[in-house]
mmCIF file of the N, C-alpha and C atoms, coordinates in Angstrom:
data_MODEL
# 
_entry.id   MODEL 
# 
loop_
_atom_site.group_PDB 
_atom_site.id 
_atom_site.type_symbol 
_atom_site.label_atom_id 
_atom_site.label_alt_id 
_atom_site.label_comp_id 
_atom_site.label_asym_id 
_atom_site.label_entity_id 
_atom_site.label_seq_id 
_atom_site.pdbx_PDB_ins_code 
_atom_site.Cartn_x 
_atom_site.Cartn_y 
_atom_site.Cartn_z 
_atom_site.occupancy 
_atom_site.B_iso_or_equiv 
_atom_site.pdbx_formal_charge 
_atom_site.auth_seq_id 
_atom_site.auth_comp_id 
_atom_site.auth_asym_id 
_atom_site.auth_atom_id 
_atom_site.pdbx_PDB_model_num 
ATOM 1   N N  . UNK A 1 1  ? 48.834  -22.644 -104.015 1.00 0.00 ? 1  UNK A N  1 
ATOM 2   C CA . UNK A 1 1  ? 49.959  -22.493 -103.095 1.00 0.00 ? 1  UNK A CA 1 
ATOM 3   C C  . UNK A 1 1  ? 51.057  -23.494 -103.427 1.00 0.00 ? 1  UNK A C  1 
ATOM 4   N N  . UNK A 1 2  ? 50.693  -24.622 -103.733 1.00 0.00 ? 2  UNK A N  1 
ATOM 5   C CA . UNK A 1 2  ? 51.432  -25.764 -104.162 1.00 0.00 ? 2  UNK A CA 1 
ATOM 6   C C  . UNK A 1 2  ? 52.679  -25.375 -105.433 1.00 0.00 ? 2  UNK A C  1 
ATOM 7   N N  . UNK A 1 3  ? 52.030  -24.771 -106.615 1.00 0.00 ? 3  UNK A N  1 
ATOM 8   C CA . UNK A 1 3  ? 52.554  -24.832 -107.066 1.00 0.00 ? 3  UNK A CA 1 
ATOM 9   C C  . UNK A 1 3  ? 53.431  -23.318 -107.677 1.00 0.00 ? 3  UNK A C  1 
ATOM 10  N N  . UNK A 1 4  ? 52.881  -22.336 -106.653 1.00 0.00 ? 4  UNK A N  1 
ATOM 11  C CA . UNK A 1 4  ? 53.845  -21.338 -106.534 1.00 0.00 ? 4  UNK A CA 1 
ATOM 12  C C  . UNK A 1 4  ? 55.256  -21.974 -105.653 1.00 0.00 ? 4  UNK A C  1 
ATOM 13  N N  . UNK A 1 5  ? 55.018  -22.531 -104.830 1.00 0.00 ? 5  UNK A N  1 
ATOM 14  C CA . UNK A 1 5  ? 56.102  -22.890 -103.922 1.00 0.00 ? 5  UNK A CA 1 
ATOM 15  C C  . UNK A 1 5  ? 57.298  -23.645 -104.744 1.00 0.00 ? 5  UNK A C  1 
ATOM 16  N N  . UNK A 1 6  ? 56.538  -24.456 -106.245 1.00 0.00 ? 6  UNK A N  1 
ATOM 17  C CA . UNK A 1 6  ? 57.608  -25.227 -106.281 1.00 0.00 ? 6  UNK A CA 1 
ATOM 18  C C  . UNK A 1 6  ? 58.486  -24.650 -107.502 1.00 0.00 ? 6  UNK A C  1 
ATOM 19  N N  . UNK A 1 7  ? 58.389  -23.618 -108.083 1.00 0.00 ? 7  UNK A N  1 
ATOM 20  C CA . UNK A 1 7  ? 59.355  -23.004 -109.064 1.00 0.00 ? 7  UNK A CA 1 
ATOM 21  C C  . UNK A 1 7  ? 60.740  -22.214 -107.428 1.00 0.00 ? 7  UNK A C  1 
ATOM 22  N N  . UNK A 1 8  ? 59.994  -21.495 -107.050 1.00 0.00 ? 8  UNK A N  1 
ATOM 23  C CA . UNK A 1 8  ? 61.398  -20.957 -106.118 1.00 0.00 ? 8  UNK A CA 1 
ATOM 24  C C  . UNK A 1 8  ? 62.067  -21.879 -105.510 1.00 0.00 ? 8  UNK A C  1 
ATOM 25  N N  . UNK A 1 9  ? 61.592  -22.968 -105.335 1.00 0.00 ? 9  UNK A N  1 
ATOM 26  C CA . UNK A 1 9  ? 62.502  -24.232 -104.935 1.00 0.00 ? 9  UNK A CA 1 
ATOM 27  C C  . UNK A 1 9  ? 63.465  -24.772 -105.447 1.00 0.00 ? 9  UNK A C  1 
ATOM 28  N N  . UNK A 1 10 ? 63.282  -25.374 -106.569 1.00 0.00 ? 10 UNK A N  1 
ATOM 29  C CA . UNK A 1 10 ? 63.631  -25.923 -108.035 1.00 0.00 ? 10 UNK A CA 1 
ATOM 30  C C  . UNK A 1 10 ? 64.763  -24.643 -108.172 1.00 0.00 ? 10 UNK A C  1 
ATOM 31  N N  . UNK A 1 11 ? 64.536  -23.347 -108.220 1.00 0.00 ? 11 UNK A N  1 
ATOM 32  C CA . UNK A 1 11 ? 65.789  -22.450 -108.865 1.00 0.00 ? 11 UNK A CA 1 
ATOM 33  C C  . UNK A 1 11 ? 66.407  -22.181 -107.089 1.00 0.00 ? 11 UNK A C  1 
ATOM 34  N N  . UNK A 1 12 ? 65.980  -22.247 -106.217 1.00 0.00 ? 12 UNK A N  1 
ATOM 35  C CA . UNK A 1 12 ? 67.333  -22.436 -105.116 1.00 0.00 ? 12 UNK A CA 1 
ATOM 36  C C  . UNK A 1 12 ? 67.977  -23.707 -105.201 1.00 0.00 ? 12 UNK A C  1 
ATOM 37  N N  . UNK A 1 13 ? 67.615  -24.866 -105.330 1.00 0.00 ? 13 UNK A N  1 
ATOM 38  C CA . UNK A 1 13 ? 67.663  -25.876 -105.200 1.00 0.00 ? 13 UNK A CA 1 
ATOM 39  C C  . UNK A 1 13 ? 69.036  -25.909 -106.253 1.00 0.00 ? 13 UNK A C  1 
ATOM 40  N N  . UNK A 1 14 ? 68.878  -25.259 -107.830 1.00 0.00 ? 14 UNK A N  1 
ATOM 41  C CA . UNK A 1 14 ? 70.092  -25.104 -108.714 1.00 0.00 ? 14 UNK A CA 1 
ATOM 42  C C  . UNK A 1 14 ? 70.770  -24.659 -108.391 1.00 0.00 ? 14 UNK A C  1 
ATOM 43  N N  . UNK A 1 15 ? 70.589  -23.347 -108.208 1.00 0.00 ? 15 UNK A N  1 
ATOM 44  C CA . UNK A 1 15 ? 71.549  -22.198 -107.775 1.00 0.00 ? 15 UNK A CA 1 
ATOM 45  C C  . UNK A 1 15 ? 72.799  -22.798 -106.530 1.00 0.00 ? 15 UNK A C  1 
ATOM 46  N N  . UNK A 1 16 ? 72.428  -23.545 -105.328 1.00 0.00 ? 16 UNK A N  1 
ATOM 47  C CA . UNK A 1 16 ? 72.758  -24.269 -104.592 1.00 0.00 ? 16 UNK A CA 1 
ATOM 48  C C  . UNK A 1 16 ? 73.547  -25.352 -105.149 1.00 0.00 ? 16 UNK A C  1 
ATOM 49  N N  . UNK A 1 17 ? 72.845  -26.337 -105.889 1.00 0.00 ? 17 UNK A N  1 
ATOM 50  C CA . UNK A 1 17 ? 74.134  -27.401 -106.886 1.00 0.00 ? 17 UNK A CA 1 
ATOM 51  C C  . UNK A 1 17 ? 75.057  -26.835 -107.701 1.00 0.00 ? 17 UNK A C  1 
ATOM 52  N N  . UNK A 1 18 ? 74.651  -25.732 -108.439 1.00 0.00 ? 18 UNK A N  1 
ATOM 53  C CA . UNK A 1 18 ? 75.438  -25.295 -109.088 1.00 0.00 ? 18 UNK A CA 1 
ATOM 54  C C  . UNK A 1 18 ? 76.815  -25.057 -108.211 1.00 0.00 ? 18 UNK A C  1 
ATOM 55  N N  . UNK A 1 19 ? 76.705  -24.146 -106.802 1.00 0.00 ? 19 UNK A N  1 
ATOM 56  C CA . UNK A 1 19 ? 77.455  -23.578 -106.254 1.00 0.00 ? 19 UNK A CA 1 
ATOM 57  C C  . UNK A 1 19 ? 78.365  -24.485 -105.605 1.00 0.00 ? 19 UNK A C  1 
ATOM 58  N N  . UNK A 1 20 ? 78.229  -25.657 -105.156 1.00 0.00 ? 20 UNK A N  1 
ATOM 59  C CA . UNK A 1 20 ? 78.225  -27.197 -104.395 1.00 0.00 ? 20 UNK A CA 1 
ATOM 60  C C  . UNK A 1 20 ? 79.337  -27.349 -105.329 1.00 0.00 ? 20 UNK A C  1 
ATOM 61  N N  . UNK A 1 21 ? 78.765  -27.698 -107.390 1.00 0.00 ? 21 UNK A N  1 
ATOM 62  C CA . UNK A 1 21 ? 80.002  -28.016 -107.489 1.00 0.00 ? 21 UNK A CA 1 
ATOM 63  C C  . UNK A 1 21 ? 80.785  -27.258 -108.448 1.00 0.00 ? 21 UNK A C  1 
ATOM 64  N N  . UNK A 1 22 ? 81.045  -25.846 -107.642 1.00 0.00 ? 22 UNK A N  1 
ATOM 65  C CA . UNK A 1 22 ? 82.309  -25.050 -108.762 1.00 0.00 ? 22 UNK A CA 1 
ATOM 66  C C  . UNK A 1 22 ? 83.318  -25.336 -107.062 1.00 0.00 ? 22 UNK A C  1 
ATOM 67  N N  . UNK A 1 23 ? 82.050  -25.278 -106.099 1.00 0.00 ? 23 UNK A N  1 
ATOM 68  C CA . UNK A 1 23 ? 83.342  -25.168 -104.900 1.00 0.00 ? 23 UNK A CA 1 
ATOM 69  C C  . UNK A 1 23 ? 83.945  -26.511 -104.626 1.00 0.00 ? 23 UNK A C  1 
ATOM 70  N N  . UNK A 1 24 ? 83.571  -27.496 -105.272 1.00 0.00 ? 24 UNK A N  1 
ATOM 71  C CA . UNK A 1 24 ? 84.046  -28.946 -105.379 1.00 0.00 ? 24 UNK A CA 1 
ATOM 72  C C  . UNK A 1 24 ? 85.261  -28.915 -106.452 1.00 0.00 ? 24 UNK A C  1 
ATOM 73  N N  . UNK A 1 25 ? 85.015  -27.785 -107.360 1.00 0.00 ? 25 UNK A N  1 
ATOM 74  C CA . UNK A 1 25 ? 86.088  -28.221 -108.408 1.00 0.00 ? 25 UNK A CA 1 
ATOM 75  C C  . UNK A 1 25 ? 87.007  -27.419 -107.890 1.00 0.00 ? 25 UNK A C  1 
ATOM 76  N N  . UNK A 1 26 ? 87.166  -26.048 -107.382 1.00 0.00 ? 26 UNK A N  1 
ATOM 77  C CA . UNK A 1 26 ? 88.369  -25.145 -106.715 1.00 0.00 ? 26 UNK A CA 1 
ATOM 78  C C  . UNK A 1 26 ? 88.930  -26.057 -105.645 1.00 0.00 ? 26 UNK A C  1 
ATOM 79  N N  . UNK A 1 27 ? 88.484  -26.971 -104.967 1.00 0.00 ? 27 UNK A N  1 
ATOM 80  C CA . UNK A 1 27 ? 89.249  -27.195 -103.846 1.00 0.00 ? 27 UNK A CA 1 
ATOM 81  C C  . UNK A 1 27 ? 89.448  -29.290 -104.422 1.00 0.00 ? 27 UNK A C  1 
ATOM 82  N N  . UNK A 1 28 ? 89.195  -28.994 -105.189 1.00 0.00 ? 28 UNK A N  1 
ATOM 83  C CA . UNK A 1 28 ? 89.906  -31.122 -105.955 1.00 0.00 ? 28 UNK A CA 1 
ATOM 84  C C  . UNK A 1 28 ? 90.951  -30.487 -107.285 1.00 0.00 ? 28 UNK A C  1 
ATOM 85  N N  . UNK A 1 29 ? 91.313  -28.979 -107.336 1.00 0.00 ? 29 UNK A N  1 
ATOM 86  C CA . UNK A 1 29 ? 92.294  -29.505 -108.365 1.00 0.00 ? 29 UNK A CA 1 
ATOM 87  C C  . UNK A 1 29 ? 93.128  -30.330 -108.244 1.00 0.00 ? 29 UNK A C  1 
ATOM 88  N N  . UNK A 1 30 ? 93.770  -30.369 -106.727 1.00 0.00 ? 30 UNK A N  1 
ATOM 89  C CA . UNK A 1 30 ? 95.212  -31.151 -106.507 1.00 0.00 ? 30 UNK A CA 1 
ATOM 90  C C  . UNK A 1 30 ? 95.321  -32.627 -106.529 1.00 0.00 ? 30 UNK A C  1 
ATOM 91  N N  . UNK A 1 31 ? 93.702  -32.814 -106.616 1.00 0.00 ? 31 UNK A N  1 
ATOM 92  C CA . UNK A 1 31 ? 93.416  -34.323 -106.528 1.00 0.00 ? 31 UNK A CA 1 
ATOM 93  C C  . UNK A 1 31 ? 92.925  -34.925 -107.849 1.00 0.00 ? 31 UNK A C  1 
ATOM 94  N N  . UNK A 1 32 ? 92.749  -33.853 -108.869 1.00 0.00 ? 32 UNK A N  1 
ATOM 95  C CA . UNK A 1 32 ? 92.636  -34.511 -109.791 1.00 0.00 ? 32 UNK A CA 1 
ATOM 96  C C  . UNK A 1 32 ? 94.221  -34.820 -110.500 1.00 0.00 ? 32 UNK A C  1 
ATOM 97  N N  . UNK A 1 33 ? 95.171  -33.763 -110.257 1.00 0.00 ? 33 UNK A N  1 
ATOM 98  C CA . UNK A 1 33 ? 96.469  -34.234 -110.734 1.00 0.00 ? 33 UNK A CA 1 
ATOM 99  C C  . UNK A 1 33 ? 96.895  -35.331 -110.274 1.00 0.00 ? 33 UNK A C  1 
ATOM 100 N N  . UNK A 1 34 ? 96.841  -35.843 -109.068 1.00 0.00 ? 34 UNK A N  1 
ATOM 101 C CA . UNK A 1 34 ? 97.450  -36.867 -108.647 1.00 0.00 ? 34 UNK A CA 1 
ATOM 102 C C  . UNK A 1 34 ? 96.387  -38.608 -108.906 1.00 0.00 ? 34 UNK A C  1 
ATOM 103 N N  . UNK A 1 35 ? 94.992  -37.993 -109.024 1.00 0.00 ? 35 UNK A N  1 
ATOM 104 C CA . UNK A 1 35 ? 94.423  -38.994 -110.791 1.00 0.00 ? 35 UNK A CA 1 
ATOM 105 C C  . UNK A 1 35 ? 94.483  -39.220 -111.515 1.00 0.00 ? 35 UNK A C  1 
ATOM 106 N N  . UNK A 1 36 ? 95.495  -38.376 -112.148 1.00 0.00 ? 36 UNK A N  1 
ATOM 107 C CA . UNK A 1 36 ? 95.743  -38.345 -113.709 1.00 0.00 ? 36 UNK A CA 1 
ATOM 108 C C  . UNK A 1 36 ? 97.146  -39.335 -113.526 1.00 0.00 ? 36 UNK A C  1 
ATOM 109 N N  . UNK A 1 37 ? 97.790  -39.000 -112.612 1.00 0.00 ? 37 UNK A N  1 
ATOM 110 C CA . UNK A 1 37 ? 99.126  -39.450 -112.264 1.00 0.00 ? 37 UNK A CA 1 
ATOM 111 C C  . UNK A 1 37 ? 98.934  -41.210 -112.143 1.00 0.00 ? 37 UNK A C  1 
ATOM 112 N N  . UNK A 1 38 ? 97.544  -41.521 -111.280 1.00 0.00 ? 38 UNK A N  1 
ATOM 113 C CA . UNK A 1 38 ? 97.724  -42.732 -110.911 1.00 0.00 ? 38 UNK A CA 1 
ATOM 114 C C  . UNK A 1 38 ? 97.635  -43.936 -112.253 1.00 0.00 ? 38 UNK A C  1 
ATOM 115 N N  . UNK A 1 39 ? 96.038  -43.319 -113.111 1.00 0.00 ? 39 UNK A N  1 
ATOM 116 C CA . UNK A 1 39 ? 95.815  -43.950 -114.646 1.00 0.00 ? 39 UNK A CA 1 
ATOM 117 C C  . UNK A 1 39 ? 96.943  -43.864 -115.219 1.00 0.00 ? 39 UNK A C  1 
ATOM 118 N N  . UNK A 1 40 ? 97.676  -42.815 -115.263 1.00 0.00 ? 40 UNK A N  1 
ATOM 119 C CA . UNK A 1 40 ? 98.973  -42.698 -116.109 1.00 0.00 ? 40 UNK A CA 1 
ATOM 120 C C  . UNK A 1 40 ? 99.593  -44.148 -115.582 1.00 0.00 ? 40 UNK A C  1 
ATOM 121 N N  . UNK A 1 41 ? 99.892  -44.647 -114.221 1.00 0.00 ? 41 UNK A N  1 
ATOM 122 C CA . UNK A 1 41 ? 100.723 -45.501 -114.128 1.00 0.00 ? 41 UNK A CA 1 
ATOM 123 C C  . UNK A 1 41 ? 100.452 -46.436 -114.127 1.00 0.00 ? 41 UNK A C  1 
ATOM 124 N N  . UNK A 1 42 ? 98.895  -46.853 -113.877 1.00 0.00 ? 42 UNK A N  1 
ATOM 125 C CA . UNK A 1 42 ? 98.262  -47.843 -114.165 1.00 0.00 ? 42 UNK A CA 1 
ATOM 126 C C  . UNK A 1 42 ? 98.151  -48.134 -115.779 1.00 0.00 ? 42 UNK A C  1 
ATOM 127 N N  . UNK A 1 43 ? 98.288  -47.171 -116.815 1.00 0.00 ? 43 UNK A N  1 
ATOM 128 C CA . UNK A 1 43 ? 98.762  -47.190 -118.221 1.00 0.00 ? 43 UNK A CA 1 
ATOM 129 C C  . UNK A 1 43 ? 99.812  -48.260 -118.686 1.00 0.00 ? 43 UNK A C  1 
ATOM 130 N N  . UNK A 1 44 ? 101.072 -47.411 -117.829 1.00 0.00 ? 44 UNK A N  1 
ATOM 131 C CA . UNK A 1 44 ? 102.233 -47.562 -118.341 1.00 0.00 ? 44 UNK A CA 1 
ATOM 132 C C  . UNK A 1 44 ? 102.600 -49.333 -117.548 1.00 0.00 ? 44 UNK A C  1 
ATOM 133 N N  . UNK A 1 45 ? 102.109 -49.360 -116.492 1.00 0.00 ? 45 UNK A N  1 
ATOM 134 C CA . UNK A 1 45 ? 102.746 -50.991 -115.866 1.00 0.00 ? 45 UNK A CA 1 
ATOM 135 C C  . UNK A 1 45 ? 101.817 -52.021 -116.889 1.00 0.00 ? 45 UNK A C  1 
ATOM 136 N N  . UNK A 1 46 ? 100.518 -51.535 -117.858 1.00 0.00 ? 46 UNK A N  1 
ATOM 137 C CA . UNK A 1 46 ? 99.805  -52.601 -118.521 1.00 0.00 ? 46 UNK A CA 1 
ATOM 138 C C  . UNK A 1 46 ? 100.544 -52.916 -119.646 1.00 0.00 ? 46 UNK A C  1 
ATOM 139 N N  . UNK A 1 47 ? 101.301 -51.565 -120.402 1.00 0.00 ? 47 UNK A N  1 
ATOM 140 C CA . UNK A 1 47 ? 102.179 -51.731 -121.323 1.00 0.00 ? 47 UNK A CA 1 
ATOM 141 C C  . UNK A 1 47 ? 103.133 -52.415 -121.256 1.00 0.00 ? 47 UNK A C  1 
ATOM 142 N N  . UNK A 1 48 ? 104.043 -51.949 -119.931 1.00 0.00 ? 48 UNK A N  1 
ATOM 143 C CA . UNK A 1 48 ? 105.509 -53.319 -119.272 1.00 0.00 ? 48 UNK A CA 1 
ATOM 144 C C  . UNK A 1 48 ? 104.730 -54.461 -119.286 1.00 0.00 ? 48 UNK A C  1 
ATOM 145 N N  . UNK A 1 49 ? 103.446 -54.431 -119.128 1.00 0.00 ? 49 UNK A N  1 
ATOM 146 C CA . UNK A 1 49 ? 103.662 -55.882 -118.748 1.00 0.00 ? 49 UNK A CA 1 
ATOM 147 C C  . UNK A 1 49 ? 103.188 -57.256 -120.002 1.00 0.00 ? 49 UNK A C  1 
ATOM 148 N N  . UNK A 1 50 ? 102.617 -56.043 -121.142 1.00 0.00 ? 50 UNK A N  1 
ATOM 149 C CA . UNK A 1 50 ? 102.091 -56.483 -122.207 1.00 0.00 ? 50 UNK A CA 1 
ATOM 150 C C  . UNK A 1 50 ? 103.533 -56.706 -123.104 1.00 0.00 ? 50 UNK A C  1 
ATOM 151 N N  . UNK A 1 51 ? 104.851 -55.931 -123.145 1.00 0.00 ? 51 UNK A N  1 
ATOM 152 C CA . UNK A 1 51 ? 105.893 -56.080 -123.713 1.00 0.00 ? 51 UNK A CA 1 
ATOM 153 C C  . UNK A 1 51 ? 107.028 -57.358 -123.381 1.00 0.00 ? 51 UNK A C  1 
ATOM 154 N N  . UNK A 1 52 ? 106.425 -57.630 -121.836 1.00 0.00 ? 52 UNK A N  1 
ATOM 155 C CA . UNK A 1 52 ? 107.227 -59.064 -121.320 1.00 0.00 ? 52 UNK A CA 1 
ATOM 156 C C  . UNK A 1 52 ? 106.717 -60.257 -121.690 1.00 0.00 ? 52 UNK A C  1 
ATOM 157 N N  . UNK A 1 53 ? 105.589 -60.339 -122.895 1.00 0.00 ? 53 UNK A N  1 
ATOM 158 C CA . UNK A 1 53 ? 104.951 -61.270 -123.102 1.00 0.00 ? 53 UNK A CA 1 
ATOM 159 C C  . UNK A 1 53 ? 103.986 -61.561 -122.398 1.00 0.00 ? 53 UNK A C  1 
ATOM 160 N N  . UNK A 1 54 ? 103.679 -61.349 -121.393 1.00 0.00 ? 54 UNK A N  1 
ATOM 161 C CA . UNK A 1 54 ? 102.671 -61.597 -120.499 1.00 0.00 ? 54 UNK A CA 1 
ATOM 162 C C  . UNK A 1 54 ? 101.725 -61.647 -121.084 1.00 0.00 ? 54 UNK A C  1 
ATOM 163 N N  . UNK A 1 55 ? 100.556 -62.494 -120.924 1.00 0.00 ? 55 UNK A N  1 
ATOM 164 C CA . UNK A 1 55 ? 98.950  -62.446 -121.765 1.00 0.00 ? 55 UNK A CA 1 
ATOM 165 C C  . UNK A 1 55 ? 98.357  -60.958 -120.564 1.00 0.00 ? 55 UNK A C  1 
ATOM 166 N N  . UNK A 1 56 ? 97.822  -59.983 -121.496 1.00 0.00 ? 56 UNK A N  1 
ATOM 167 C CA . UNK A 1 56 ? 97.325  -59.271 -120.789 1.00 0.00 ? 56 UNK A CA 1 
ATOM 168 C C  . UNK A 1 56 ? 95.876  -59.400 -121.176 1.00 0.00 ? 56 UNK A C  1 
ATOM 169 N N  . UNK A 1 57 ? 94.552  -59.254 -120.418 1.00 0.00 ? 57 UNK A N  1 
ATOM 170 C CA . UNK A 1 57 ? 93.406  -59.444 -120.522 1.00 0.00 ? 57 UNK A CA 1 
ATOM 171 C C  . UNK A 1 57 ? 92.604  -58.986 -121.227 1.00 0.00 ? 57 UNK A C  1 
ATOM 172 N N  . UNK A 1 58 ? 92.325  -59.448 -122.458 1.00 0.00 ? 58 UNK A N  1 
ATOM 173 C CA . UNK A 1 58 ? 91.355  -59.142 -123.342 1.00 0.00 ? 58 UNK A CA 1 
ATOM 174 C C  . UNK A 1 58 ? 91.927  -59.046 -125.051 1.00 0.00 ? 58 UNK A C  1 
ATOM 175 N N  . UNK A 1 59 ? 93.387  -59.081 -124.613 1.00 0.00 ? 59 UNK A N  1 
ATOM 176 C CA . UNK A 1 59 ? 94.294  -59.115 -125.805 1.00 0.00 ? 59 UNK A CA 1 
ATOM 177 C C  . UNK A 1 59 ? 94.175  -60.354 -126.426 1.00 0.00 ? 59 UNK A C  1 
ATOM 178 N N  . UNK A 1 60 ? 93.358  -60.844 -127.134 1.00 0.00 ? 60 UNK A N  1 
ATOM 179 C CA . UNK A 1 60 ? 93.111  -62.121 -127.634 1.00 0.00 ? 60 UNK A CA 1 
ATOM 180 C C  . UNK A 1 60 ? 94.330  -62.413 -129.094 1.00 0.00 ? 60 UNK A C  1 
ATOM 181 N N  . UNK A 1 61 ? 94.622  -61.561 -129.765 1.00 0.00 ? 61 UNK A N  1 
ATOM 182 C CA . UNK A 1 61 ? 95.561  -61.883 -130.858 1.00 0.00 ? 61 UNK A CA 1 
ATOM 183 C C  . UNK A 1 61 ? 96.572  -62.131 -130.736 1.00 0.00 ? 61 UNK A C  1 
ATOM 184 N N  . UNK A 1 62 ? 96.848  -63.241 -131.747 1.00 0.00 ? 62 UNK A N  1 
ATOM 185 C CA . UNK A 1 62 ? 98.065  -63.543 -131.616 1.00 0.00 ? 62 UNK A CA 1 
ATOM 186 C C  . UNK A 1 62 ? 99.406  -62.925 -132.040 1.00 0.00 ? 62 UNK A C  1 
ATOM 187 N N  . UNK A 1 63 ? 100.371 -62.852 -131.483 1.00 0.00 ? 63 UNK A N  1 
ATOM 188 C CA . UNK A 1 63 ? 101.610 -62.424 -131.382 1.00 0.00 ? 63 UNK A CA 1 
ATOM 189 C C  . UNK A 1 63 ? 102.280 -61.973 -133.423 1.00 0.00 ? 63 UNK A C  1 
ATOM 190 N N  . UNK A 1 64 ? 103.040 -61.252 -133.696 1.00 0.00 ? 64 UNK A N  1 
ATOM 191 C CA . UNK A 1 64 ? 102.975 -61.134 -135.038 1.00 0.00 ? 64 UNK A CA 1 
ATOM 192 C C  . UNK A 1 64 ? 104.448 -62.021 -135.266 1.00 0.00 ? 64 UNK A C  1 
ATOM 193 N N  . UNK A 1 65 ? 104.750 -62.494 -136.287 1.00 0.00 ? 65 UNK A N  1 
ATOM 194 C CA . UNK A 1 65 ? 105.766 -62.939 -137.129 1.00 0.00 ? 65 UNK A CA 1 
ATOM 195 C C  . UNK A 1 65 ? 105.967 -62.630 -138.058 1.00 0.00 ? 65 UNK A C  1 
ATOM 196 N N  . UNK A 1 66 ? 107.690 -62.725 -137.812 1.00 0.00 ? 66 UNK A N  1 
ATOM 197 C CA . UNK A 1 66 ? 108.297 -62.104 -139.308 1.00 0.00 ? 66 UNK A CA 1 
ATOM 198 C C  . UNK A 1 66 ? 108.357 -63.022 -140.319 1.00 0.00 ? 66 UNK A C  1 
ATOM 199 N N  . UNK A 1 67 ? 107.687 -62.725 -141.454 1.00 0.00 ? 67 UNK A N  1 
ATOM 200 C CA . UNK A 1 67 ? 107.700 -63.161 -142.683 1.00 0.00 ? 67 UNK A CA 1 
ATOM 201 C C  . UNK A 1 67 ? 109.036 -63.466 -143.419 1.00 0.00 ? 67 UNK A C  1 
ATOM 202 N N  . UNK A 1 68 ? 109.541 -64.384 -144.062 1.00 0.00 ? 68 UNK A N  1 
ATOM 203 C CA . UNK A 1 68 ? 110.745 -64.246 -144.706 1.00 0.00 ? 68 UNK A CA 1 
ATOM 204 C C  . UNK A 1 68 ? 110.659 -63.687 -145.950 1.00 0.00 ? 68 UNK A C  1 
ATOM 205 N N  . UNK A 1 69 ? 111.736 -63.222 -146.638 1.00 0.00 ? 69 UNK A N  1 
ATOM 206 C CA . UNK A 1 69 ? 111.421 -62.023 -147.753 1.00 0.00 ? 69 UNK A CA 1 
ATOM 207 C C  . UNK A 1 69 ? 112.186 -62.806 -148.665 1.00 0.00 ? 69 UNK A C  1 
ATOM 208 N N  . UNK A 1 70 ? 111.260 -62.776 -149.773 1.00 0.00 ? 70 UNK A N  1 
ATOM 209 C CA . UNK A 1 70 ? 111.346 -63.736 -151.188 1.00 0.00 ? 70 UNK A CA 1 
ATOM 210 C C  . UNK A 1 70 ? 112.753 -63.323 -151.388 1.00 0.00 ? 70 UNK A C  1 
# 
């Protein structure tokens, strides 16, 4: 009995997650755009702030110089 019970479980049990998350993804498109939006800006202020000289974290190298030309 045990272990008839536990295959029909196991495939409702999928069938059910499965369904959980397509209806998770139809109703978060709008929220994933406005995720994409936020990394995007969290991107772009690391760049401003890496171009003002600022030490940004983890950027250990040093700064480049121009060479003078023989």
């Amino acid at each position: 009995m045990r272990g008839s019970l536990r295959i029909p479980l196991l495939a409702i049990g999928t069938v059910l997650g499965y369904g959980f998350a397509f209806h998770a993804m139809h109703h978060r498109r709008n929220e994933r755009g406005a995720w994409e939006r936020h990394i995007a800006d969290v991107c772009v202020g690391a760049a401003r702030k890496g171009d003002k000289g600022d030490s940004v974290k983890g950027n250990d190298t040093p700064p480049k110089t121009e060479s003078p030309e023989p």
